[in-house]
LOKOL-178352 format. One record per residue (C-alpha): residue number from 1; x, y, z. Coordinates in nm, 2 decimals. Layout:
REM LOKOL-178352
<site NUM; <X; Y; Z>> ...
END
This chain:
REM LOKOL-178352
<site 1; <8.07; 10.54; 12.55>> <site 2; <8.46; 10.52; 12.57>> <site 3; <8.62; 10.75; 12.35>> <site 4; <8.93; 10.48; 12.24>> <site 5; <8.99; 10.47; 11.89>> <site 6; <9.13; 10.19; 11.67>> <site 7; <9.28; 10.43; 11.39>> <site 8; <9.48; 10.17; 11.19>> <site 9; <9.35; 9.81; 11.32>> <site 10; <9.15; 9.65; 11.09>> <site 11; <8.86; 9.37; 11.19>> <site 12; <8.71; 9.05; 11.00>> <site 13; <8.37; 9.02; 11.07>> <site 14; <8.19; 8.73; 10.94>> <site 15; <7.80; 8.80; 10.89>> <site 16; <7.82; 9.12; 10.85>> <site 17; <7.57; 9.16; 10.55>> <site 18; <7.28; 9.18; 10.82>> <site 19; <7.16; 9.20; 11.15>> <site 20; <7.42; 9.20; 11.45>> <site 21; <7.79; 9.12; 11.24>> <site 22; <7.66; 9.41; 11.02>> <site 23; <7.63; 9.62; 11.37>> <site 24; <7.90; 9.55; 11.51>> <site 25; <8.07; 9.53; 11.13>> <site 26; <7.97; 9.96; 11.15>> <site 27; <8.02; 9.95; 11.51>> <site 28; <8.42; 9.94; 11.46>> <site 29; <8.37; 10.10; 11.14>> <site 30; <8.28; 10.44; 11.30>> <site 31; <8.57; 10.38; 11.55>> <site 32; <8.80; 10.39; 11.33>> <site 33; <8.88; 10.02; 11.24>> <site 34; <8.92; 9.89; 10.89>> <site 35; <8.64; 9.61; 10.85>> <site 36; <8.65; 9.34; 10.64>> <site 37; <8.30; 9.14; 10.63>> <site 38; <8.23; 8.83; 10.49>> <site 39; <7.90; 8.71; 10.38>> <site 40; <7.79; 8.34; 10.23>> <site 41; <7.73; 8.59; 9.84>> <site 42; <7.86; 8.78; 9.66>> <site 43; <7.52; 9.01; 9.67>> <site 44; <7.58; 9.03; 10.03>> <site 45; <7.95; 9.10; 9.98>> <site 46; <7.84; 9.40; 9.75>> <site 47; <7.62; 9.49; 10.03>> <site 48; <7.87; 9.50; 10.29>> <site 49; <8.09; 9.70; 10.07>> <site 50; <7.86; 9.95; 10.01>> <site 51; <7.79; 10.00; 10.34>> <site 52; <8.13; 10.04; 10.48>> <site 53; <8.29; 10.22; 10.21>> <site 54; <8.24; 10.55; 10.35>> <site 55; <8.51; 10.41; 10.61>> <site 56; <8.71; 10.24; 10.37>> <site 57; <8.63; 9.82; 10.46>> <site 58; <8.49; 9.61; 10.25>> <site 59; <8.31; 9.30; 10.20>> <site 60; <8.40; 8.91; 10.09>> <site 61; <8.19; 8.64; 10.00>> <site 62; <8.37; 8.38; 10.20>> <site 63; <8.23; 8.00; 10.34>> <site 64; <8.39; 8.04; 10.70>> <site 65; <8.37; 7.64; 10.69>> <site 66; <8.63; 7.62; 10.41>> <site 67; <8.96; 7.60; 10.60>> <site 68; <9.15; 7.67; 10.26>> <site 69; <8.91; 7.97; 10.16>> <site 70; <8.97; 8.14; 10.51>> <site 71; <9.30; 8.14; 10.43>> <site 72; <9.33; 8.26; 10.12>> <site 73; <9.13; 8.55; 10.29>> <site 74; <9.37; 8.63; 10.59>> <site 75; <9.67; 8.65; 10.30>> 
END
């Protein structure tokens, strides 16, 4: 395992409220990273926020199909 951290980078993660985007969501989590997860609800937004707050990311509910949504997201 490389030692490289990612101390100020931050990550968007979309399906990170289960299964792999959540393990790779706490994959860059514990490296350092600043996550930011998305999830279709806002129960698995909650989710993702619990989980990563520890490391100071959160989670969105976001509909990676809606172009303007995305955007509103990134700003």
């Amino acid at each position: 395992m490389s030692t490289t951290t990612f101390e100020g980078q931050v990550a968007l993660v979309t399906g990170a409220s289960r299964g792999i985007g959540r393990a790779i969501a706490m994959g860059l989590a514990s490296r350092g990273l600043k996550v930011v997860g998305t999830a279709t609800t806002e129960a698995g937004a909650q989710n993702i926020t619990e989980a990563l707050g520890d490391h100071g990311g959160r989670g969105l509910a976001l509909n990676v199909n809606d172009a303007a949504g995305v955007d509103a997201a990134i700003d």
